[in-house]
C-alpha positions as CSV (number, residue, x, y, z in Angstrom):
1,X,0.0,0.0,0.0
2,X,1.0,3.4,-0.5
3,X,-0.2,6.7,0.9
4,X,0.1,10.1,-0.8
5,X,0.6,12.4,2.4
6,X,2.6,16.0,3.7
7,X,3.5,16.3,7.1
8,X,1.6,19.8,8.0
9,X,-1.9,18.4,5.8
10,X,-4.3,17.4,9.2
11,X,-6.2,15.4,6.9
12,X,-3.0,13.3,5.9
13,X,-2.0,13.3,9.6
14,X,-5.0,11.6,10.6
15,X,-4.3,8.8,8.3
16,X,-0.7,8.6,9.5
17,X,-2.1,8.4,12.5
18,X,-4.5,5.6,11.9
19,X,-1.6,3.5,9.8
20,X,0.8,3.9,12.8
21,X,-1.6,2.6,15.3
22,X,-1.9,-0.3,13.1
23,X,1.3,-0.5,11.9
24,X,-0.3,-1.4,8.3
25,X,2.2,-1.6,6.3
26,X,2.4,1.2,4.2
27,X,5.1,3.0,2.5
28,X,4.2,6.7,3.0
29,X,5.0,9.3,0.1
30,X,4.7,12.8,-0.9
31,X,3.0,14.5,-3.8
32,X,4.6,16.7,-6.2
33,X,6.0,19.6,-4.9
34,X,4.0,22.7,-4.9
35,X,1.3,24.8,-3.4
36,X,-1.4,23.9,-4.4
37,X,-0.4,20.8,-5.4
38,X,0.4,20.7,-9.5
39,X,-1.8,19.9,-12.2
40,X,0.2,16.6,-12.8
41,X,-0.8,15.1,-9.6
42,X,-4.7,14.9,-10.7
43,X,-3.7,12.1,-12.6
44,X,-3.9,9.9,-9.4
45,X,-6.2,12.2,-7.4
46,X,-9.3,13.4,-9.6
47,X,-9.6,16.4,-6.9
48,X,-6.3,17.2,-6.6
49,X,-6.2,16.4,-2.8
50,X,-4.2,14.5,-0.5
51,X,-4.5,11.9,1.7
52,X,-4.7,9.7,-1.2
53,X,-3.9,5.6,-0.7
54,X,-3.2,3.0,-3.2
55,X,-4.1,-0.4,-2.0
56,X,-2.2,-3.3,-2.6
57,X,-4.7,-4.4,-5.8
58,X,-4.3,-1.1,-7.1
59,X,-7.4,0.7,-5.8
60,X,-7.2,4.6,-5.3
61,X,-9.1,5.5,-2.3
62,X,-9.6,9.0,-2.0
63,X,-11.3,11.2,0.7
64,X,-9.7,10.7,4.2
65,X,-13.2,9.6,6.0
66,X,-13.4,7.1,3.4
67,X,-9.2,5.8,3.8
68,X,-9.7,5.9,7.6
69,X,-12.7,3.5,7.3
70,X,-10.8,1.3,4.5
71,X,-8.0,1.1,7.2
72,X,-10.3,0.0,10.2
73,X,-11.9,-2.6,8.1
74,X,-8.5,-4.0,6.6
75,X,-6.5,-3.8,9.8
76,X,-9.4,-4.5,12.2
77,X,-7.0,-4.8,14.9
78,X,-6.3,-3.4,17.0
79,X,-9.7,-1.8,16.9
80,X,-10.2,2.0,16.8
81,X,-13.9,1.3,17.0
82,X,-15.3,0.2,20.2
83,X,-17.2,-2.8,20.1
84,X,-20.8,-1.3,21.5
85,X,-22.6,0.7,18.6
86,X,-24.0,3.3,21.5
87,X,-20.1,3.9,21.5
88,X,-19.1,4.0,18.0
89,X,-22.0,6.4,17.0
90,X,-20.2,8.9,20.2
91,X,-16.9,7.9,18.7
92,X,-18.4,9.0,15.2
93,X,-20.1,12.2,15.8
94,X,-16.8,13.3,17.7
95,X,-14.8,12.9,14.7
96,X,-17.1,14.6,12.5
97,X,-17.8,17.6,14.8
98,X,-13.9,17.7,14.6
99,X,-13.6,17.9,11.5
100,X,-16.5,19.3,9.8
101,X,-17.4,21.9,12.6
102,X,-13.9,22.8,13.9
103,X,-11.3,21.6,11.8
104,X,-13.1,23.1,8.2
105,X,-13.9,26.6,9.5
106,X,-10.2,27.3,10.9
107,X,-9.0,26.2,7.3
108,X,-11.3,28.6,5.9
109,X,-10.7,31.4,8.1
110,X,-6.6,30.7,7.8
111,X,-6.9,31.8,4.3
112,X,-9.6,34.8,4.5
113,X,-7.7,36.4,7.5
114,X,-4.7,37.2,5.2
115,X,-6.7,38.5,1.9
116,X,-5.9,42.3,1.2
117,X,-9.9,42.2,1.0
118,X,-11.6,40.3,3.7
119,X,-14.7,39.2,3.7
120,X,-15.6,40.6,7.3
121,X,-19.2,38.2,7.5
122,X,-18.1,35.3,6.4
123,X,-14.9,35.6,8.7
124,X,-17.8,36.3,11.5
125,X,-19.9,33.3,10.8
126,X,-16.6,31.6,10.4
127,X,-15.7,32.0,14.1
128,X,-19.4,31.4,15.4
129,X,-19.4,28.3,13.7
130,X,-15.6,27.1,15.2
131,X,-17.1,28.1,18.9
132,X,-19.8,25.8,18.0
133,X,-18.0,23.0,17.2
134,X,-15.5,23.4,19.8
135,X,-17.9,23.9,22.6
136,X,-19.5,20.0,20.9
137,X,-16.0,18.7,21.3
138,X,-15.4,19.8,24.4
139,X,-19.1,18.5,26.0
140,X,-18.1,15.6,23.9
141,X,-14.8,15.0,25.5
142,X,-14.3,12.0,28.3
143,X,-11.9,12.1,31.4
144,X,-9.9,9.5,30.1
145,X,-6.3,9.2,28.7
146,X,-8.0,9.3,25.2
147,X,-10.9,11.3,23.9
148,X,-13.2,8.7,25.4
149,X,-11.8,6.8,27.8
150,X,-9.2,4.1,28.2
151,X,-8.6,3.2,24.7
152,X,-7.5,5.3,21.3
153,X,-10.1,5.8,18.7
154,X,-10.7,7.3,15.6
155,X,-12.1,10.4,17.7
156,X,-8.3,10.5,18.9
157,X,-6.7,10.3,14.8
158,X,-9.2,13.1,13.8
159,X,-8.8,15.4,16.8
160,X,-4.7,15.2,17.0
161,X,-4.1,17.0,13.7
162,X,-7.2,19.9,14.9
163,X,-5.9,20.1,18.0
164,X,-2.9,20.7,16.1
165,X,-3.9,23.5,13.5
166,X,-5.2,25.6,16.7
167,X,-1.9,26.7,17.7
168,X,-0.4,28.4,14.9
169,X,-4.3,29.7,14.1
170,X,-4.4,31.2,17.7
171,X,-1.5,33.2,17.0
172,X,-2.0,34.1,13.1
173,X,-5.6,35.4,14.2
174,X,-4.3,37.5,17.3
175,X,-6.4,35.3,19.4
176,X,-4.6,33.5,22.0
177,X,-7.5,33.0,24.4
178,X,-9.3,31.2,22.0
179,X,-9.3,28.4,23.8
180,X,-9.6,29.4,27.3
181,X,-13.6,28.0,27.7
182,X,-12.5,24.7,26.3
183,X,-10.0,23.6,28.6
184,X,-10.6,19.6,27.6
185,X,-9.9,20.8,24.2
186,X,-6.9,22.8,25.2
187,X,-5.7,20.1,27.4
188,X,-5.5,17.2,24.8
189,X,-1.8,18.8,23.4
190,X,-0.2,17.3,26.6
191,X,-2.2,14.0,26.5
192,X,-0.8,13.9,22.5
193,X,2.5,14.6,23.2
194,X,3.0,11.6,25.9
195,X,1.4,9.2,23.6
196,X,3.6,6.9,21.8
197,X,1.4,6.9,18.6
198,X,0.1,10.3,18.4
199,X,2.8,12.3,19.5
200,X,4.6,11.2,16.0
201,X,1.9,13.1,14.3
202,X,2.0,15.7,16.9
203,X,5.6,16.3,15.7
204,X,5.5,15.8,12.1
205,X,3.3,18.4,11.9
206,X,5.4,20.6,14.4
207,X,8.3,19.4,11.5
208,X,6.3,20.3,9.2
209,X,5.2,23.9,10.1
210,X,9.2,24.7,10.3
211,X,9.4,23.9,7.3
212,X,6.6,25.6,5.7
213,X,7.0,28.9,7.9
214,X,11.0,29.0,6.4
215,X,9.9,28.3,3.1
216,X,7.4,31.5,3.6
217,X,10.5,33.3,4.7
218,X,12.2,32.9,1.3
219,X,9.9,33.6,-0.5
């Protein structure tokens, strides 16, 4: 198997994340270079996106909620979903808050906050919809080690890389207390970083922003 993946994309992390867990074996590689990715590359993905995997028959799975499911089926151990469905539907709708309500509008707002022209209602909604979501996650959130309890699930591969994203986005938007009434959310960084499986995502991203912050340098 291969997988098409950056360091810095979240959505390329979270895959990363779920393959290391697993330890599927799966040879990791990047796309062309470039931002956004070249033409060239559309070839292999027909939107031009990464996390992009290539199974071993030759399959191109696209779309990273549809790769992390391929994984959990294809390496169904050890599990990332629990075993009760009352579960799995919590582990579910915590990865999809993640992503679509908190993870998506950051993204967005990361590239209207630096447009010569901004769009000041859109940026608005933008952050009423991220408080949202991250007041979701953080009702959402368990006591445990992991997002919900004892054991990693895919809650814990989706929210790494958002968790992530928050810290250069706190300071590129001037707002450092962003997180102050979500201190479950705020508090997952130091439960990343002592985990043997996520903190390698943790710092391939933190690689990863080095690398793209010099680059931006240069330029």
């Amino acid at each position: 198997m291969k997988l098409y993946s950056r360091p810095l994309s979240p959505y390329s992390s979270i895959i990363r994340c779920i393959a290391y867990y697993k330890q599927a074996p799966i040879k990791i590689v990047a796309p062309p270079p470039g931002s956004p990715i070249p033409e060239e590359f559309r070839a292999i993905s027909p939107f031009n996106r990464i996390p992009v995997l290539i199974t071993g028959s030759g399959l191109t799975v696209i779309e990273a909620t549809v790769i992390a499911e391929y994984l959990e089926e294809h390496f169904p151990e050890p599990p990332l979903l629990p075993a009760d469905s009352r579960d799995r539907a919590i582990v579910r709708m915590l990865a999809r808050a993640a992503e679509l309500e908190v993870l998506v509008p950051t993204m967005e707002l990361l590239e209207l906050l630096f447009m010569k022209s901004k769009d000041e209602a859109r940026i608005s909604k933008l952050f009423k919809q991220l408080e949202i979501g991250l007041a979701e996650v953080e009702n959402r959130l368990g006591h445990g080690p992991y997002a919900l309890g004892e054991e990693m699930t895919l809650a814990d591969a989706w929210l790494t890389p958002t968790r992530f994203v928050m810290n250069p986005f706190r300071q590129l938007a001037d707002r450092p207390d962003l997180l102050a009434p979500y201190p479950r959310f705020d508090a997952l960084e130091q439960r990343i970083v002592q985990d043997p499986v996520l903190s390698l995502v943790w710092y391939e991203m933190v690689d990863g922003l080095k690398i793209f912050l010099g680059e931006l340098e240069t330029a």
